[in-house]
Every structure is written in C-alpha cells, then in structure tokens.
The first five atom37 places (N, CA, C, CB, O) and aatype in JSON, in Angstrom:
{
  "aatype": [20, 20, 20, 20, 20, 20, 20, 20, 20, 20, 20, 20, 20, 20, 20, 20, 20, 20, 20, 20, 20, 20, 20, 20, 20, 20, 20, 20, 20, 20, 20, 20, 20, 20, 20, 20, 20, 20, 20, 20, 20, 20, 20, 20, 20, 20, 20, 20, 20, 20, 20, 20, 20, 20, 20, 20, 20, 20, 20, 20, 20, 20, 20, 20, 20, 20, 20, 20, 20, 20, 20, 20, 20, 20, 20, 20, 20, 20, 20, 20, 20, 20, 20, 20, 20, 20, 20, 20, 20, 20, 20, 20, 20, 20, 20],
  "atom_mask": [
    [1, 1, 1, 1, 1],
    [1, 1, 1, 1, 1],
    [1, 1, 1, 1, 1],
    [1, 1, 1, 1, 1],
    [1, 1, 1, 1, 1],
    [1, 1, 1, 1, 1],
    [1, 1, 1, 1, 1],
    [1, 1, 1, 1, 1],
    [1, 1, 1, 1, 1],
    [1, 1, 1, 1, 1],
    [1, 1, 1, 1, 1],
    [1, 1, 1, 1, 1],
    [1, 1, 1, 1, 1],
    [1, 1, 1, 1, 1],
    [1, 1, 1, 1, 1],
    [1, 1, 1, 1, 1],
    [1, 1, 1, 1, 1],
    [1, 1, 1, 1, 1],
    [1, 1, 1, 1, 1],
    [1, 1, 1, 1, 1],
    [1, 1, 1, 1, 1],
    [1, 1, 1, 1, 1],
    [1, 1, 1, 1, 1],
    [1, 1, 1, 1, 1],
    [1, 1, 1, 1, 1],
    [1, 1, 1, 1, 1],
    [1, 1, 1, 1, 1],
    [1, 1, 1, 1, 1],
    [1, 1, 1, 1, 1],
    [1, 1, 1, 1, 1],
    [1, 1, 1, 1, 1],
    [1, 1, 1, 1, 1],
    [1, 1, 1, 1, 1],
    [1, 1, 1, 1, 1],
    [1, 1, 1, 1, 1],
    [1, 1, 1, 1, 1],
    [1, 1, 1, 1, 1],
    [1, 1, 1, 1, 1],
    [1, 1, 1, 1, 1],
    [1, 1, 1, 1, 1],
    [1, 1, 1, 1, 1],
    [1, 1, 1, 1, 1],
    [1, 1, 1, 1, 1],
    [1, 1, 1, 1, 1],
    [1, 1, 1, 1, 1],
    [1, 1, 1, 1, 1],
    [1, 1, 1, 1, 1],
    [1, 1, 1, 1, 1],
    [1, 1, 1, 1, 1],
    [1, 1, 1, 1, 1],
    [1, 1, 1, 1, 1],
    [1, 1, 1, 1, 1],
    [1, 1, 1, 1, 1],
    [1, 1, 1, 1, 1],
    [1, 1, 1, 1, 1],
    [1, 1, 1, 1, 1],
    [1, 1, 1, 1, 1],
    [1, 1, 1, 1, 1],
    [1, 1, 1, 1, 1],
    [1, 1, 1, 1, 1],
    [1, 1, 1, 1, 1],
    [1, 1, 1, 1, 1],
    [1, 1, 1, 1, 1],
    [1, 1, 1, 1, 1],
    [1, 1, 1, 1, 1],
    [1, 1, 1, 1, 1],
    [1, 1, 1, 1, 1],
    [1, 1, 1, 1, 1],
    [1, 1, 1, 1, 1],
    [1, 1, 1, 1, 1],
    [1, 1, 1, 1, 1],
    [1, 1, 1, 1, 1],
    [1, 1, 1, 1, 1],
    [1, 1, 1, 1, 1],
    [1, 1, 1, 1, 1],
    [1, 1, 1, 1, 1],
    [1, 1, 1, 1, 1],
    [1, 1, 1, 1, 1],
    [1, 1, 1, 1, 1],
    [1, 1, 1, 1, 1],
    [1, 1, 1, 1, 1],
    [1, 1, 1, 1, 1],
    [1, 1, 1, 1, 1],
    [1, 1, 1, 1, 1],
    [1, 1, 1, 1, 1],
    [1, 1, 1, 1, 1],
    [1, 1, 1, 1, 1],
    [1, 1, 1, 1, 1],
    [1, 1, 1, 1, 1],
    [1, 1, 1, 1, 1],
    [1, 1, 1, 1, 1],
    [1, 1, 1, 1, 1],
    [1, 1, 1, 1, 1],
    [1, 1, 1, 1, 1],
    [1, 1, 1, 1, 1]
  ],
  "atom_positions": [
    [[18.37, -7.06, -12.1], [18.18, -7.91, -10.94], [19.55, -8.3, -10.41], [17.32, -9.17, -11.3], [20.55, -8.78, -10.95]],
    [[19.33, -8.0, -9.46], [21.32, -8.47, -8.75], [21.38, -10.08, -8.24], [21.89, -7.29, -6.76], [20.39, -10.78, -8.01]],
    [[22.49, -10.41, -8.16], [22.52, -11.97, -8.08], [21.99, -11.95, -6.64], [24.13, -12.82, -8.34], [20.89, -12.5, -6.54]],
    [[22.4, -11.55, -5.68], [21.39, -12.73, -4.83], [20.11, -12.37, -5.21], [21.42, -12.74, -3.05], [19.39, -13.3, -4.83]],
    [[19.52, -11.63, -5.69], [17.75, -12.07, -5.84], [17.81, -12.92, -6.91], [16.52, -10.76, -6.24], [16.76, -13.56, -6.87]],
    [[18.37, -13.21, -7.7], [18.73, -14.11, -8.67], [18.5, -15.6, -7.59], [20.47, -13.71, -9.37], [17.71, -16.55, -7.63]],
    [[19.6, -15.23, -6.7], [19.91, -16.55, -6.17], [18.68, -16.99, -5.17], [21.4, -16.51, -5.38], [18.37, -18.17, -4.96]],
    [[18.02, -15.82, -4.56], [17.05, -16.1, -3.96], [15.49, -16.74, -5.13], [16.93, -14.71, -3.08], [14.66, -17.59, -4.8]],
    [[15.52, -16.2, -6.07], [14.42, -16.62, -7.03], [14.56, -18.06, -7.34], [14.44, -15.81, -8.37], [13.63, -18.87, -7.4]],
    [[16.15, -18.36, -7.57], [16.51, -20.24, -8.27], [15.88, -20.88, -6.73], [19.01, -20.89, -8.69], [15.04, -21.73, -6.41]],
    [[16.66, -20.09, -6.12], [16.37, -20.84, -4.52], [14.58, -21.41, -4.12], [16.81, -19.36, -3.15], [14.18, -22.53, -3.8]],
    [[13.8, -20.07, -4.32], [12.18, -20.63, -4.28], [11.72, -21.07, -5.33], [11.15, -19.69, -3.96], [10.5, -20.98, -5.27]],
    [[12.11, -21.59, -6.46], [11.33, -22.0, -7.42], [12.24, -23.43, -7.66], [11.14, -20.84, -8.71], [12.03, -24.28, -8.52]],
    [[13.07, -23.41, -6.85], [13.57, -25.06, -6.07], [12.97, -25.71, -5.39], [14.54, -25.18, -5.23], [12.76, -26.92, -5.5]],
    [[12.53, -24.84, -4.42], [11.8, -25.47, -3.28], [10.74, -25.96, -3.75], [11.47, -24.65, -2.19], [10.48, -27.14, -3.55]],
    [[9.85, -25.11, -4.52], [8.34, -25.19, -5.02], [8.27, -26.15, -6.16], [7.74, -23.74, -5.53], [7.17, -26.63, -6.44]],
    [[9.74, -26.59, -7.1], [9.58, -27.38, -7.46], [9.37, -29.03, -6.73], [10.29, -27.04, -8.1], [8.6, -29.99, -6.85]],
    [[10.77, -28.58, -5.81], [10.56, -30.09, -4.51], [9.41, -30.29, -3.48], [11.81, -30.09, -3.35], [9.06, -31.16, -2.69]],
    [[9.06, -29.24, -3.82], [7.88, -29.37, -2.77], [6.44, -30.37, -3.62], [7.32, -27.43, -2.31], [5.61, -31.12, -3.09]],
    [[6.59, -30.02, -4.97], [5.7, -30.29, -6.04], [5.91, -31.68, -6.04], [5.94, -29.55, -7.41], [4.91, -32.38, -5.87]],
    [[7.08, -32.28, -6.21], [7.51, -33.47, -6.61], [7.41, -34.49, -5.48], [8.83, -33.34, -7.12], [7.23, -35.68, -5.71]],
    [[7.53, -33.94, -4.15], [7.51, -35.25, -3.02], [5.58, -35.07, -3.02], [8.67, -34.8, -0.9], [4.94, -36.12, -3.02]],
    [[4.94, -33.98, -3.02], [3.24, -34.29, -3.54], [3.01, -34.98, -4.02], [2.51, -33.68, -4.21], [2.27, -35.84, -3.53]],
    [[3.63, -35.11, -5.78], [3.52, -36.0, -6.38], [3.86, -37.64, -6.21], [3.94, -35.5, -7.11], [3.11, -38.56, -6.52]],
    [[5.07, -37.74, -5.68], [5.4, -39.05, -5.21], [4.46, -39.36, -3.85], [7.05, -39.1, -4.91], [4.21, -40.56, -3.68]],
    [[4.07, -38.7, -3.14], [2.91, -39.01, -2.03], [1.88, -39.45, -1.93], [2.54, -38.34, -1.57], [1.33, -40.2, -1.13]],
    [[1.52, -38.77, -3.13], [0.41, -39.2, -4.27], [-0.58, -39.73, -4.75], [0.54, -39.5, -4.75], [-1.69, -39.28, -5.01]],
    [[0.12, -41.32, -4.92], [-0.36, -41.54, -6.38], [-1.35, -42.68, -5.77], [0.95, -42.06, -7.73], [-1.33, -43.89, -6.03]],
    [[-1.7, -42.41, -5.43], [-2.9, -43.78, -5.3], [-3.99, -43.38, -6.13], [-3.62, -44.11, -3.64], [-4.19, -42.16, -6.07]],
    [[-4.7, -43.95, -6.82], [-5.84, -44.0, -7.95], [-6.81, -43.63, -7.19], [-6.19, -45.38, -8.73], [-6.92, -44.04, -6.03]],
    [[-7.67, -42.75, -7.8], [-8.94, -42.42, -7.24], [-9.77, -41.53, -8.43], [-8.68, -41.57, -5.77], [-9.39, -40.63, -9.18]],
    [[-11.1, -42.24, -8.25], [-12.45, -41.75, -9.45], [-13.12, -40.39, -8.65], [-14.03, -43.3, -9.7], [-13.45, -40.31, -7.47]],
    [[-13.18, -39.55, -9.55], [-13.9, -38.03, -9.36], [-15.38, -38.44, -10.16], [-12.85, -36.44, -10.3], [-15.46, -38.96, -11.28]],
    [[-16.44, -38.08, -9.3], [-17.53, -37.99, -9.63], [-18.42, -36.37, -9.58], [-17.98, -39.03, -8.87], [-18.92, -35.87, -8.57]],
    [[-18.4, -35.86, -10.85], [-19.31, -34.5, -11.12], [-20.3, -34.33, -11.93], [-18.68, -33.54, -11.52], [-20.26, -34.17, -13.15]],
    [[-21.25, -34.38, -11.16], [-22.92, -34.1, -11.88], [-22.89, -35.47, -12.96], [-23.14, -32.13, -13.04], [-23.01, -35.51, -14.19]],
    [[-22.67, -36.52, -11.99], [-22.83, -37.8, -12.78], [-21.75, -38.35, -13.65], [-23.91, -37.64, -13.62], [-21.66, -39.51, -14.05]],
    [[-20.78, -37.18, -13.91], [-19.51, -37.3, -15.05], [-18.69, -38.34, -13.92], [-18.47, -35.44, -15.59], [-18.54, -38.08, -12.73]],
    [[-18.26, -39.41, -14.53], [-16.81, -40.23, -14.08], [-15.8, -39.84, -14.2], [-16.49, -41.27, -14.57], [-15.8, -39.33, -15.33]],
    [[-15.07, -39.75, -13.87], [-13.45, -39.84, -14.14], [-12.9, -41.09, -14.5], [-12.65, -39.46, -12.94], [-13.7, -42.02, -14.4]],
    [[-11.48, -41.47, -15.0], [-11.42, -42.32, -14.92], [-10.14, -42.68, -13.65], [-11.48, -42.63, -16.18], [-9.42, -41.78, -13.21]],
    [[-10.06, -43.68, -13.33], [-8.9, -44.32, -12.08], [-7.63, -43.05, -12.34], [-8.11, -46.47, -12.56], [-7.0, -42.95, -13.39]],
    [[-7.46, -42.28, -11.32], [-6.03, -41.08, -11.92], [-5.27, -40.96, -10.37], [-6.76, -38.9, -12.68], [-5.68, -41.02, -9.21]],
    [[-4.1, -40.78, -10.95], [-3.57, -40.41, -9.39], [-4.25, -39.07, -8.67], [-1.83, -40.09, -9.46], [-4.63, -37.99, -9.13]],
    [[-4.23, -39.61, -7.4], [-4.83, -38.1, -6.79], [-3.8, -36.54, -6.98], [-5.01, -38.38, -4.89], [-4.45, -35.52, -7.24]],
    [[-2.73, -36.44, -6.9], [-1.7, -35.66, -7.48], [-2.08, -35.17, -8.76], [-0.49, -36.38, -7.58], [-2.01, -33.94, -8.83]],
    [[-2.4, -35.67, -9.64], [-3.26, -35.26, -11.15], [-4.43, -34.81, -11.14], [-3.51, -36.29, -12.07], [-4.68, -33.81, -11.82]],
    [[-5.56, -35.5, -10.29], [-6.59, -34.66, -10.29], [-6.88, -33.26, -9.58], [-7.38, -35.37, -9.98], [-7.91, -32.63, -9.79]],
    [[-5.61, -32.73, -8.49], [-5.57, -31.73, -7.74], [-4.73, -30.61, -8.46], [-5.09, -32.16, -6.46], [-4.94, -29.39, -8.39]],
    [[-3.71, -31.27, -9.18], [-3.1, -30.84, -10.12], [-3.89, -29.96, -11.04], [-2.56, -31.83, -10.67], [-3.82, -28.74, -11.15]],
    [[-4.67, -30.83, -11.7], [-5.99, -30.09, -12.4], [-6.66, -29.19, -12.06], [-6.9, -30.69, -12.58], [-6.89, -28.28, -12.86]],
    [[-7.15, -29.18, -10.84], [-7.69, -28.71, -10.13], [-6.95, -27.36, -9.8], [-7.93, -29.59, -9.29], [-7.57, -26.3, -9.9]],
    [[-5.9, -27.39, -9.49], [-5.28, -25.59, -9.52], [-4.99, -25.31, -10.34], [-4.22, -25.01, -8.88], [-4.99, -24.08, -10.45]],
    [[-4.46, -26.13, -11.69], [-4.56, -25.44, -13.1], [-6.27, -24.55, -13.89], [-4.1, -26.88, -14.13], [-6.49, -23.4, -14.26]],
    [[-7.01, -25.65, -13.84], [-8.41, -24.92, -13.84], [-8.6, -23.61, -12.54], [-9.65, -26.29, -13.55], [-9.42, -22.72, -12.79]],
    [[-8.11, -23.58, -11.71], [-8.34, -22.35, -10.83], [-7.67, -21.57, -11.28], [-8.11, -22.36, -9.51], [-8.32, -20.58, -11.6]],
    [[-6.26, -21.47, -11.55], [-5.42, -20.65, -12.08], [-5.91, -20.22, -13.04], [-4.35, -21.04, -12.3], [-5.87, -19.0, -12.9]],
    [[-6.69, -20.61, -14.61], [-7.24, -20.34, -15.59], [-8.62, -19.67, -15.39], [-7.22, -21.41, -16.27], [-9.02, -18.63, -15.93]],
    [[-9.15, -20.3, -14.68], [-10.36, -19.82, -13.83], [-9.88, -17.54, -13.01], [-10.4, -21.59, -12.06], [-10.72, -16.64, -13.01]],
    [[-8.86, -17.44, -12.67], [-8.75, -16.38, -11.74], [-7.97, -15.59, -12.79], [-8.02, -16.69, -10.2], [-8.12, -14.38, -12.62]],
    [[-7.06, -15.95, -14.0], [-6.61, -15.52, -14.54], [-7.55, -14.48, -15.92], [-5.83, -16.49, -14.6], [-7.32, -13.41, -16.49]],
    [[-8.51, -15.4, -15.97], [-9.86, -15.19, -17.02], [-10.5, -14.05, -16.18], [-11.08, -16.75, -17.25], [-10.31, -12.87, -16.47]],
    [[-11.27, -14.42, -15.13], [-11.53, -13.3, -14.16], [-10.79, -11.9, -14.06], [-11.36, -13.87, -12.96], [-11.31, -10.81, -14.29]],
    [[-9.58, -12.09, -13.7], [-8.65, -10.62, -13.69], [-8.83, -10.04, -15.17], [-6.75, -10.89, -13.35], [-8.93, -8.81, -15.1]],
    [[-8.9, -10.53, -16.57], [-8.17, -10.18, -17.3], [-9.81, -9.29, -17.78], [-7.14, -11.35, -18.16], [-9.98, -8.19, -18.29]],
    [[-10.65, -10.19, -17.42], [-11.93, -9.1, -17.46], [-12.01, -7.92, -16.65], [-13.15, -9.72, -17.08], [-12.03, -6.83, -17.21]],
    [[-12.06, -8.02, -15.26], [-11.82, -7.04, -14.69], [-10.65, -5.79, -14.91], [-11.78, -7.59, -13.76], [-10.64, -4.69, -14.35]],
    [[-10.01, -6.15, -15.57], [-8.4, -5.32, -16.38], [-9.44, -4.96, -17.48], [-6.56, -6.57, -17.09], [-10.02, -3.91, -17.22]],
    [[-9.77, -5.49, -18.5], [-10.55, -4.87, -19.01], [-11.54, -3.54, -18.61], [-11.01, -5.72, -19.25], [-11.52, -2.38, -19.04]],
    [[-12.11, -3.97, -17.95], [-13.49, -2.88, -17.48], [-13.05, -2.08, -16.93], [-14.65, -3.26, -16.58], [-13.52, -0.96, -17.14]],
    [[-11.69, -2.24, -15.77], [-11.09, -0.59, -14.97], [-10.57, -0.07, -16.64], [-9.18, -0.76, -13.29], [-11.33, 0.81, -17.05]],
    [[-9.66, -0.35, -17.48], [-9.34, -0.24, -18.42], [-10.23, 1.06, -19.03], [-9.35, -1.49, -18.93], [-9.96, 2.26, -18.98]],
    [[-11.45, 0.34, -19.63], [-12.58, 1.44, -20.1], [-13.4, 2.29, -19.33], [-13.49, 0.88, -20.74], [-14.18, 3.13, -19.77]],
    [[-13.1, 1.95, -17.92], [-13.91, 3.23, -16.82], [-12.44, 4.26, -16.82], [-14.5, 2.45, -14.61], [-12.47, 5.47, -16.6]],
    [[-11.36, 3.57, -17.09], [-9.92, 5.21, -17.13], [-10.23, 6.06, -18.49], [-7.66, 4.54, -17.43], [-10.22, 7.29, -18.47]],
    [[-10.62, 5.04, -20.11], [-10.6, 5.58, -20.73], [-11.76, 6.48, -20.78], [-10.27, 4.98, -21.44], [-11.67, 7.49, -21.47]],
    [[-13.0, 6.2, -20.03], [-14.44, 7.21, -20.18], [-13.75, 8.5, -19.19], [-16.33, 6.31, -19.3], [-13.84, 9.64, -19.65]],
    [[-13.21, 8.35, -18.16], [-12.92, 9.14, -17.22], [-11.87, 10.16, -17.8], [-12.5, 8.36, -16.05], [-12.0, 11.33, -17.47]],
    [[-11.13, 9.92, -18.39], [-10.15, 10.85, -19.03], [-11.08, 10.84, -20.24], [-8.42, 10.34, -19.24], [-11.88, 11.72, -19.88]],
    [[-11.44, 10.49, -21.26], [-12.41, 11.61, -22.12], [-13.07, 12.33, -21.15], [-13.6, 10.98, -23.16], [-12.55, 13.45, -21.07]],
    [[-14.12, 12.17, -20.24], [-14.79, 13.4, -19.07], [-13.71, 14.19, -19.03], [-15.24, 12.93, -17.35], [-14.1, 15.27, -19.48]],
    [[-12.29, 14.29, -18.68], [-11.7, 14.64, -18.06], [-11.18, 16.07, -19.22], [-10.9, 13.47, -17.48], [-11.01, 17.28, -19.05]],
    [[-11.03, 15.01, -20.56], [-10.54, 16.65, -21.45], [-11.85, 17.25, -21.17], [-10.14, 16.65, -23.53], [-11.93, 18.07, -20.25]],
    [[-13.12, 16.86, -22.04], [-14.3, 17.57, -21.97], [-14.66, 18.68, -21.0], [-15.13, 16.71, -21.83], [-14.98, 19.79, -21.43]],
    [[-14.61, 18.34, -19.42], [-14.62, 19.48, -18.84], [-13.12, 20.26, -18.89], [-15.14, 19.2, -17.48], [-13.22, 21.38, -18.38]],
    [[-12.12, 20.03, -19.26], [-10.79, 21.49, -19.5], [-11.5, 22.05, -20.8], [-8.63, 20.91, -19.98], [-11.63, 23.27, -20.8]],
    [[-11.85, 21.56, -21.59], [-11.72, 22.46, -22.89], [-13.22, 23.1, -22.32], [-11.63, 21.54, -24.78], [-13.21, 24.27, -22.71]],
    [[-14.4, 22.86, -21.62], [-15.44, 23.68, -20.97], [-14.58, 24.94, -20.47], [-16.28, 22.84, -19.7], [-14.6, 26.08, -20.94]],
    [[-13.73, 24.38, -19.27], [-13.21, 25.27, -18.62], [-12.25, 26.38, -19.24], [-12.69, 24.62, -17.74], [-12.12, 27.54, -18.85]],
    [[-11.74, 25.89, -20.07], [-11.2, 26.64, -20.97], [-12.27, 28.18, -22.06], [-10.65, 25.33, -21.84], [-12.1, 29.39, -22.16]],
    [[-12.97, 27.48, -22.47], [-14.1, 27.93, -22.78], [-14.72, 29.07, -22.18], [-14.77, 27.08, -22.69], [-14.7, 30.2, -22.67]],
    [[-15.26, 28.73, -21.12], [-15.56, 29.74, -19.83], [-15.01, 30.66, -19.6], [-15.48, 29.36, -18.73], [-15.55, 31.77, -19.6]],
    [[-13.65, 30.43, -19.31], [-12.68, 31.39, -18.81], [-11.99, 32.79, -19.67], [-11.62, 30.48, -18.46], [-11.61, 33.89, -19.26]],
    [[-12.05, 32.14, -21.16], [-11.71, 32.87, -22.02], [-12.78, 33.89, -22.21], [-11.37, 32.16, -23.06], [-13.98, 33.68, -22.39]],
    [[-12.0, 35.3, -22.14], [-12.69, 36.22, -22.47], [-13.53, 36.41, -24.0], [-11.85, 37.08, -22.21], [-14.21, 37.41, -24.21]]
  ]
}
C-alpha cells in the first residue's frame, strides 16, 4: 500500500471516527425503546442506534457468511460434475 492511500485511509477513518463522536455528543438525551412489550431501560439515543447498526452489521454479516457458504458448495458440486463429465469424455473418445 503506498503512503498516500495510507494517508488517504488515516484520513477516512478520521473523519468516520469524528463524524461518530459529534453523533454521539448530539445525542444523548435518554429515551425508552419499546419491543413486543420488552422495555428498555432510560439510554442515550446514540447507544440505542449504535446497537442498532451493530445488530445489523451482525445481522448482514451472518447472512453473507451463509450465502458464502452455499455458492461455496454449488462450486464444489459443479466442479465434481465438471471432472465426471472429462473423465466420460475421456472415456468416449478413447479408442
């Protein structure tokens, strides 16, 4: 990696940190989440949104890693098909 992408990477993961932090200081006023009757208790709103893209992130990350899975075992069925018909073809061809 050459320094300015270096310098460009410190550079956005500056921003995204400051960007994170004046959210957070913007914030904080207390507020109760109510789900399927569950309370929360009094939390800054910054924390519960916070949460909220951490559970999504875990949420999309779980998702992909299944889907990585399953293309995963449709390459490995597809390349077994794949010797199966050469060594046919092989087969065939040979006198």
């Amino acid at each position: 990696m050459t320094g300015f992408k270096r310098f460009l990477l410190a550079l956005g993961l500056l921003l995204v940190g400051l960007a994170v932090l004046v959210f957070i200081l913007e914030n904080r006023q207390a507020s109760h989440l109510v789900f399927l009757g569950w309370l929360t208790p009094a939390l800054p709103v910054s924390v519960l949104m916070s949460l909220a893209f951490i559970v999504g992130a875990v949420f999309s990350l779980l998702l992909n890693l299944w889907l990585l899975g399953r293309l995963r075992a449709r390459i490995a069925r597809q390349q077994r098909e794949l010797l199966s018909l050469r060594k046919e073809r092989e087969v065939q061809s040979a006198p």
